[in-house]
C-alpha positions as CSV (number, residue, x, y, z in Angstrom):
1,X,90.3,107.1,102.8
2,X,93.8,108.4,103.4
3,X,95.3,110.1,106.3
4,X,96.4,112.9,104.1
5,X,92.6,112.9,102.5
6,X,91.3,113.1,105.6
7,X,93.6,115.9,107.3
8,X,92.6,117.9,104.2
9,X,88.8,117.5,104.3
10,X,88.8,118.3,107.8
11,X,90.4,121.7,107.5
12,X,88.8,122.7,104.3
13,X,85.2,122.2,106.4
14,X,86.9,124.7,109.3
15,X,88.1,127.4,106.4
16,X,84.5,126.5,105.3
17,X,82.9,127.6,108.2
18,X,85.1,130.5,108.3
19,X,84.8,131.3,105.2
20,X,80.3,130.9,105.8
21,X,80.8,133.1,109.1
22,X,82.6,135.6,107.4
23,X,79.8,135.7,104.8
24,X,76.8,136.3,107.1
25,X,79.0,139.1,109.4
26,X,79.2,141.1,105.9
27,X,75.5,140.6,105.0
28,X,74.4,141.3,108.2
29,X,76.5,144.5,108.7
30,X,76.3,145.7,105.2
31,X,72.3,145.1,105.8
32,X,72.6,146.8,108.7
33,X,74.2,149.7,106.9
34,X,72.1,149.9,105.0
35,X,69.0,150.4,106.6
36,X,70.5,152.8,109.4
37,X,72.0,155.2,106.8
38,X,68.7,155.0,104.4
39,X,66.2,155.4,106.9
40,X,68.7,158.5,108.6
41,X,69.2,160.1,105.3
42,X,65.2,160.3,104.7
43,X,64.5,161.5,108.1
44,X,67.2,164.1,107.5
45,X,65.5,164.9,103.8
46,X,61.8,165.3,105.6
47,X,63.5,167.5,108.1
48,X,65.3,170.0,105.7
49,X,62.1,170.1,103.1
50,X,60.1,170.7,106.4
51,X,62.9,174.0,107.3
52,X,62.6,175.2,103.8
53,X,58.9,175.3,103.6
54,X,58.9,177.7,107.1
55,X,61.7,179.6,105.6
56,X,59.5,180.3,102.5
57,X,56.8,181.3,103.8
58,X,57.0,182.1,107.5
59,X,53.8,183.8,107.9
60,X,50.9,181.2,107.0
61,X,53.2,178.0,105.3
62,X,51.7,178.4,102.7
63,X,53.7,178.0,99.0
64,X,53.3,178.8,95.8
65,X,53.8,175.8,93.4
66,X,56.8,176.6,91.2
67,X,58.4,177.7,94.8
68,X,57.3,174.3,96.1
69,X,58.7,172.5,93.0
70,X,61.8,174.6,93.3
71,X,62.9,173.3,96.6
72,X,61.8,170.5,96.0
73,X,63.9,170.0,92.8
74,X,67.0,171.0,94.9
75,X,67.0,167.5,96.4
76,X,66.5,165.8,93.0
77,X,69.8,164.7,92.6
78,X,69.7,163.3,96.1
79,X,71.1,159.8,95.9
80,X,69.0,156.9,98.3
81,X,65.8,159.4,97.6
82,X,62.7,158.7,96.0
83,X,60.2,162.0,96.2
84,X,56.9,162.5,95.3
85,X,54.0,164.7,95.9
86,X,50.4,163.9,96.0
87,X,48.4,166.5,95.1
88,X,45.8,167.9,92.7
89,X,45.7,167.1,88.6
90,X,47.1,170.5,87.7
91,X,50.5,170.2,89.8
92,X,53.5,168.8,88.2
93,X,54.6,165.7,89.7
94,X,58.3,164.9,90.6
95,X,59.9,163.2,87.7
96,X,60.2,159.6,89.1
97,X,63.0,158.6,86.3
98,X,65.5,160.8,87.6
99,X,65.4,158.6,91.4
100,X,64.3,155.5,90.2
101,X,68.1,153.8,90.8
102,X,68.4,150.2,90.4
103,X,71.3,148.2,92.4
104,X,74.7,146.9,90.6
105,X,74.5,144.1,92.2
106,X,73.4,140.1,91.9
107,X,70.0,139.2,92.9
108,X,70.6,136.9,95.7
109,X,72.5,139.8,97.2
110,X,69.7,142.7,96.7
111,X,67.1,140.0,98.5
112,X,69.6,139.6,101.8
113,X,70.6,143.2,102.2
114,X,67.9,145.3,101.0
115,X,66.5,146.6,104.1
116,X,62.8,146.9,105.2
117,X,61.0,149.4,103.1
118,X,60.0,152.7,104.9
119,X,57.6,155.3,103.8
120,X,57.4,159.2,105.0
121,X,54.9,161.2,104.7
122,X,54.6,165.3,105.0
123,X,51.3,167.2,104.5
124,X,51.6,170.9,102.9
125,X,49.5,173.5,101.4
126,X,50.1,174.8,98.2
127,X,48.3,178.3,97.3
128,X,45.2,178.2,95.4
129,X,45.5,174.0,95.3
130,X,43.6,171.8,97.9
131,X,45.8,170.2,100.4
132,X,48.7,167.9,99.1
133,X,51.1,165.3,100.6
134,X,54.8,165.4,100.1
135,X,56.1,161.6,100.4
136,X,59.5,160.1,100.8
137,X,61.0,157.0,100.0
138,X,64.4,155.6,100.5
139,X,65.9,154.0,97.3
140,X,69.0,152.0,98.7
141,X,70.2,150.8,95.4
142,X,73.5,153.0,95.2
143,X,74.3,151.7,98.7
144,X,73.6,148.1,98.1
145,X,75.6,148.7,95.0
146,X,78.3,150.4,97.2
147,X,77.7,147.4,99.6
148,X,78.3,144.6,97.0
149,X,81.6,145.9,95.8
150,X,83.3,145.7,99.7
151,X,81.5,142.4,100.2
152,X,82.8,141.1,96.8
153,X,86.1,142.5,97.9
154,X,86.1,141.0,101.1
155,X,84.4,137.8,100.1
156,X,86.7,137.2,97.3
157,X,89.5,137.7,99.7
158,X,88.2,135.1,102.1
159,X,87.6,132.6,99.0
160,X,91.1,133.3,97.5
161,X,93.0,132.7,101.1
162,X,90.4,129.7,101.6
163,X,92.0,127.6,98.3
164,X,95.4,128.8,98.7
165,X,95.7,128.0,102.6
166,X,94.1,124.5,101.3
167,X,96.3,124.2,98.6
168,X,99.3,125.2,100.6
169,X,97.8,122.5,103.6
170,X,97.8,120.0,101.0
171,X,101.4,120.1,99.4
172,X,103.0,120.1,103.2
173,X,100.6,117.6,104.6
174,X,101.9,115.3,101.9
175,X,105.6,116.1,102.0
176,X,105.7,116.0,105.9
177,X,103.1,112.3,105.4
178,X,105.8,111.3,102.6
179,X,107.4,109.1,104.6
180,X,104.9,106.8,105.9
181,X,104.6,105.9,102.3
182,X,108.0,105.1,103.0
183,X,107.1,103.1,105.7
184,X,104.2,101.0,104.0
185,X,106.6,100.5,100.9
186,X,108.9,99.1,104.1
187,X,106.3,96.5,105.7
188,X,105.1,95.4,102.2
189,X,109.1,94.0,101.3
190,X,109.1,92.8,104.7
191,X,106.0,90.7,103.8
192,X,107.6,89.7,100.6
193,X,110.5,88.4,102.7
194,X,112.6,91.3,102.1
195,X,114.3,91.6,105.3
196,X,117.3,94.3,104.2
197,X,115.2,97.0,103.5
198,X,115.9,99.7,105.7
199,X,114.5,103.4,106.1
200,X,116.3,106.7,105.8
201,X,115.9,109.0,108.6
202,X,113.2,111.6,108.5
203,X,113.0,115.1,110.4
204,X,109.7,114.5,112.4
205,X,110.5,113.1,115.9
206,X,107.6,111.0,115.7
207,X,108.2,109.5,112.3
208,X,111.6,108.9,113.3
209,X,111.4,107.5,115.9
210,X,108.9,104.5,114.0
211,X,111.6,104.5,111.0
212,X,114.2,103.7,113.5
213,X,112.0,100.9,115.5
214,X,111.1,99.2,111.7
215,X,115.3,99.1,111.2
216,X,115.3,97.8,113.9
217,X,113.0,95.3,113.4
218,X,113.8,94.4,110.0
219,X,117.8,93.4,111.5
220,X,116.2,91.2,113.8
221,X,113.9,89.5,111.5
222,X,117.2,89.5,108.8
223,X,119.1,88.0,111.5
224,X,116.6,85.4,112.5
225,X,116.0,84.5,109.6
226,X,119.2,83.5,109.0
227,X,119.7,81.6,112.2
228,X,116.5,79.6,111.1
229,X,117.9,78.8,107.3
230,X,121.3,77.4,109.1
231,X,118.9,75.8,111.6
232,X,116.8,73.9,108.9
233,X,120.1,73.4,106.4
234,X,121.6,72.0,109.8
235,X,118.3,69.9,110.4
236,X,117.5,68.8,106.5
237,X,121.4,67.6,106.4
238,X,120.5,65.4,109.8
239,X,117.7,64.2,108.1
240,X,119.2,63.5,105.1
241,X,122.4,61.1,106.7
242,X,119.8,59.7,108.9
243,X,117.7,58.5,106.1
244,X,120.7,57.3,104.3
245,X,121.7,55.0,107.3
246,X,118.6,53.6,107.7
247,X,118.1,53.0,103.7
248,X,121.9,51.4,104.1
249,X,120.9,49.6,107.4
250,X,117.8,48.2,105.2
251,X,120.2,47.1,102.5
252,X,122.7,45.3,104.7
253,X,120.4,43.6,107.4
254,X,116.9,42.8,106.1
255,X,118.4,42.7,102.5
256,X,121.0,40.3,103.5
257,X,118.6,38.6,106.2
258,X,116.0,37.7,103.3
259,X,118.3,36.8,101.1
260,X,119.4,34.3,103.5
261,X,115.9,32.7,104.2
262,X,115.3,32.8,100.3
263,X,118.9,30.2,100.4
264,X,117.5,28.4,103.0
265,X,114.0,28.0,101.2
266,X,115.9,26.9,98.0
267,X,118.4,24.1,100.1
268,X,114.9,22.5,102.0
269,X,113.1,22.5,98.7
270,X,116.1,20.4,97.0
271,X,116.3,18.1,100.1
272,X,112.5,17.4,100.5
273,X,110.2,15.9,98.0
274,X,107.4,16.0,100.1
275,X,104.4,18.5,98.5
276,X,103.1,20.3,101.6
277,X,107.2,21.2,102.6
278,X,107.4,22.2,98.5
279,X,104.0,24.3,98.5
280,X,105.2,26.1,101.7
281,X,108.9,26.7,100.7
282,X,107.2,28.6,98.2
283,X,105.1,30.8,99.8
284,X,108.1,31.6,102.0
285,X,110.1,32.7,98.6
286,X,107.3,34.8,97.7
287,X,107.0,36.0,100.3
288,X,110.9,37.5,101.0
289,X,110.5,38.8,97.6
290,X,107.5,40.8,98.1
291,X,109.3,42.1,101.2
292,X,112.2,42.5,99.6
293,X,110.6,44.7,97.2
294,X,108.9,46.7,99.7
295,X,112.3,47.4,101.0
296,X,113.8,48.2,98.1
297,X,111.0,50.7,97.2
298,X,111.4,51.8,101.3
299,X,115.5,52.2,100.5
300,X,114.9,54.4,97.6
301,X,112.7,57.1,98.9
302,X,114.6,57.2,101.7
303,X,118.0,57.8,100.0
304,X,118.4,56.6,96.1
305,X,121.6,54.8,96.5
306,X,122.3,55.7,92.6
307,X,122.8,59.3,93.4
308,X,125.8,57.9,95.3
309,X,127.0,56.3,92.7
310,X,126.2,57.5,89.1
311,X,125.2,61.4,89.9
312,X,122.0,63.4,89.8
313,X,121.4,62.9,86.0
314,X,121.2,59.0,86.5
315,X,119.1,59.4,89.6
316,X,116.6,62.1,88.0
317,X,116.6,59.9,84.6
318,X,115.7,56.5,87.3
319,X,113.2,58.1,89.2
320,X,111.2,60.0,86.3
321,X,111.3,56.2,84.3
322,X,110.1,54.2,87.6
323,X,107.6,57.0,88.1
324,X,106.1,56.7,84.4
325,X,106.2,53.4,84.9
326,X,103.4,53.3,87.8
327,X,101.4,56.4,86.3
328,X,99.7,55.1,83.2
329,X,97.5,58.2,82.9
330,X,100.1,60.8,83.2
331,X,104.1,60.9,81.1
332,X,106.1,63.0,83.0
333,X,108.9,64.8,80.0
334,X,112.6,65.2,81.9
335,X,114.8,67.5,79.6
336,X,118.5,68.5,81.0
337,X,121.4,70.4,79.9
338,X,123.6,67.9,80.9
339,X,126.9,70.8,81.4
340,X,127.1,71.7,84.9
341,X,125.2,69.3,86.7
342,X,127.8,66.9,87.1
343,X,130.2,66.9,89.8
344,X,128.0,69.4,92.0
345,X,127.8,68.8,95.5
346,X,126.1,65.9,97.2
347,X,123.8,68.7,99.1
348,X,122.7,71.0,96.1
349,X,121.9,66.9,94.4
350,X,120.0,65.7,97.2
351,X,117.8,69.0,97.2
352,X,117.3,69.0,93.2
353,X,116.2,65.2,93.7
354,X,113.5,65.6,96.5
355,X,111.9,69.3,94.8
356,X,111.4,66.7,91.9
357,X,111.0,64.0,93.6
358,X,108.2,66.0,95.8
359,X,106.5,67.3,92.5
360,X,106.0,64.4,91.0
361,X,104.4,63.1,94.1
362,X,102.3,66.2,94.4
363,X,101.2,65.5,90.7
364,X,100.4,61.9,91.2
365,X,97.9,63.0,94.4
366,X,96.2,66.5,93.0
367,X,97.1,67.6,89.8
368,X,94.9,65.0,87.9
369,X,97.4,66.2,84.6
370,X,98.2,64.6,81.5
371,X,101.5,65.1,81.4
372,X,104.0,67.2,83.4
373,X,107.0,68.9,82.0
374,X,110.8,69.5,83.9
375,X,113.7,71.2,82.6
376,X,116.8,71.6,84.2
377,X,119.7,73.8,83.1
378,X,123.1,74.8,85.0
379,X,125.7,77.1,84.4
380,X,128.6,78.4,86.2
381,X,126.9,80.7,88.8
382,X,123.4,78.6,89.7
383,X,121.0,75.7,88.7
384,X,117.3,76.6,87.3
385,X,114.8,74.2,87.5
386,X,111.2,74.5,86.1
387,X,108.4,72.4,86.5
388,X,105.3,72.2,85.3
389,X,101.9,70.5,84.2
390,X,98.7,70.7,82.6
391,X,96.4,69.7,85.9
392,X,93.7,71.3,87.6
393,X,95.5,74.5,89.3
394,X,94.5,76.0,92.6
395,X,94.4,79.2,94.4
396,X,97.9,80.0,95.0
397,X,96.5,82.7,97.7
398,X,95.1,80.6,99.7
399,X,97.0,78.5,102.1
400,X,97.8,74.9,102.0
401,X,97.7,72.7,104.9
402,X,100.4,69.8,103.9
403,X,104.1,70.4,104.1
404,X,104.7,69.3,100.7
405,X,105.3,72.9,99.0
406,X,106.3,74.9,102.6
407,X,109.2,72.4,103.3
408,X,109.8,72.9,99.2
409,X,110.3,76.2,100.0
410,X,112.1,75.8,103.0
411,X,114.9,73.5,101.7
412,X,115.4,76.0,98.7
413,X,115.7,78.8,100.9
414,X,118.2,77.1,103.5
415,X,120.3,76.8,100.5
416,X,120.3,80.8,99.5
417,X,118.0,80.3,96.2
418,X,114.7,80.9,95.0
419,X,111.9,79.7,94.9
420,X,108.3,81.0,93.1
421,X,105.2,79.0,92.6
422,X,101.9,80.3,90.1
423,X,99.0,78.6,89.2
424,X,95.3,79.4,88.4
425,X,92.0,77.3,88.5
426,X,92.5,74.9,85.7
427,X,95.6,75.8,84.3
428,X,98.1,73.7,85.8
429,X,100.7,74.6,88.6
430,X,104.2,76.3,87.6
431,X,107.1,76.0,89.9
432,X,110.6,77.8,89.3
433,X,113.5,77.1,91.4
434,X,116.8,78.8,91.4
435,X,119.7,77.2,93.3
436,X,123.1,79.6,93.8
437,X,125.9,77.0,93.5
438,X,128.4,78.9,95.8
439,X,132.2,77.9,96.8
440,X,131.0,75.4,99.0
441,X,128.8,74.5,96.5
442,X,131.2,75.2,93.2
443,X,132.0,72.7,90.4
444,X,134.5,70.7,91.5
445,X,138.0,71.7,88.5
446,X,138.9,68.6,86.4
């Protein structure tokens, strides 16, 4: 639930409650209204009908009926009023139509308003009739209906401010929380790696003030980050020219060293005749040449001398040939655009050879594929390089514990490119690599 969701919701329920308060003070005045002024307006009603009858007849109180009828007609058009008279068969009653009013207004409202029914009753003598009874009852229907229209005004007023005030709430709490969206766009390209995005300035202090601390933390992560690609270009160079000492220390000293014993072997063997010398001069020469093969296979993974000496193309073309060559069960396809890969530098080579070099190992040990697919391309500004094969996948998401594919990453980013990896459960593992070939790095002119 978002913050601006949740702002929202919590002042709609406080207009809510208003707006439920305001409700019940109207009914309850407006019922209390109601049955003040209907219960005073029968009273007063009893009260003049009682003055007119001692006015008419001031010596016994005694009417006539078409005098009785006659005042009490006068209040027939009395609004609130409901008259009647009980008296013998022969007197006219009061025509009920004419104060039977019924209420303009919605049911629910009639049942909370309508007051508390309230009877009064008058006895009188009519001449020549036994005795009668004048009764009143208050009919509140013109007030309710009188009631309902200022509550409907008033209700409707508080419903109308209640979704405009919310409406209203809602636009300017999401232009002032605008730009924390900002913000989250901000820390998600500083997950991808993005260090140089940056946040423009906003107008709340607060806000500010966290826009101007995630600048500020994005320079410093920008700028260590780059201290930590020179730091592992610096180191994967070391490593590199160490590696390529030890692979030429390999070649001069134990290559030269067994090729001696091997001249040795061969001057005993044709001095001696004798079996047992013969049998063990032989053992010796195999011996140096399975060590010497070792070596050999030591020498090139720890620097292929052939880069050296005949390029990348030649290197790539050796190692994917020796590499088919001890993977029966899976052909690896090399294709290259053989324009712009020559003459690159001896850096940008020796980080295309490992990435493949890595791969391929990488295949050999999890892929379980049938055949894997590279393609290399150059051109004037960079060098692509796409790799892929038909093995078992693996969830990209979750995290690897070798170094294989982080220090893949690692060397392509020390070196300014790019590097993106995809793969899904059983559909093989995709890796694209884009290297910049800067000045440094340029094509050397012919």
């Amino acid at each position: 639930m978002s913050l601006r969701f949740r702002l929202n919701l919590l002042v709609s329920l406080i207009f809510l409650a208003i707006l439920l308060v305001g409700t019940w003070l109207v009914i309850h005045n407006a019922r209390q209204a109601l049955a003040d002024e209907t219960e005073s307006t029968a009273k007063l009603t009893l009260q003049l009908l009682e003055l007119a009858f001692l006015q008419t007849t001031p010596e016994n109180q005694i009417m006539h009926q078409s005098q009785l009828m006659h005042e009490i007609k006068r209040f027939g058009k009395a609004r609130h009023l409901h008259i009647e008279i009980v008296h013998g068969e022969d007197l006219e009653p009061y025509p009920e139509s004419e104060t039977n009013y019924k209420a303009d207004a919605p049911e629910w409202f009639i049942k909370l308003v309508e007051p508390t029914s309230i009877v009064l009753r008058h006895s009188i003598l009519v001449a020549g009739m036994p005795s009668s009874e004048l009764i009143i009852r208050p009919d509140p229907a013109d007030e309710i209906t009188e009631a309902w229209g200022e509550a409907r005004s008033l209700l409707g007023l508080l419903f109308v401010s209640f979704l405009i005030a919310n409406l209203l709430l809602f636009v300017i709490i999401g232009k002032l929380l605008k730009p924390i969206n900002a913000i989250i766009n901000g820390l998600d390209d500083i997950e991808q790696g993005d260090y140089q995005s940056r946040l423009q300035s906003v107008k709340l202090p607060e806000l500010n003030k966290i826009t101007e601390k995630f600048n500020h933390m994005a320079g410093v992560l920008e700028e260590s980050r780059e201290q930590n690609r020179m730091l592992t270009k610096q180191s994967l160079a070391i490593q590199e020219e160490e590696r390529r000492y030890l692979a030429r220390e390999l070649h001069d000293e134990m290559g030269q060293s067994l090729s001696a014993i091997k001249a040795v072997a061969a001057s005993i063997e044709k001095r001696s005749q004798d079996e047992k010398v013969q049998s063990g001069i032989a053992t010796i020469t195999n011996i140096s040449s399975r060590i010497y093969n070792v070596v050999r296979g030591m020498m090139k993974r720890l620097h292929p001398v052939v880069l050296d000496e005949l390029g990348l193309i030649a290197a790539l073309n050796d190692l994917v040939d020796d590499w088919n060559t001890h993977h029966e069960n899976t052909f690896c396809h090399l294709d290259m655009t053989n324009k712009h890969l020559d003459n690159i530098s001896k850096e940008i080579s020796i980080t295309v050879y490992r990435l493949i070099q890595e791969c391929l190992n990488n295949v050999a040990k999890h892929a379980n594929a049938d055949d894997v697919f590279i393609d290399l391309m150059g051109d004037e500004k960079s060098i692509k390089i796409t790799i892929k094969d038909n093995g078992q996948g693996f969830d990209t998401k979750q995290q690897t514990h070798g170094l294989g594919l982080p220090g893949m990453r690692e060397r392509v980013e020390a070196l300014g490119g790019e590097y993106t990896i995809s793969s899904t459960q059983g559909n093989g593992v995709t890796i694209q690599v884009r290297l910049p070939l800067q000045k440094e790095n340029a094509l050397s002119e012919k």
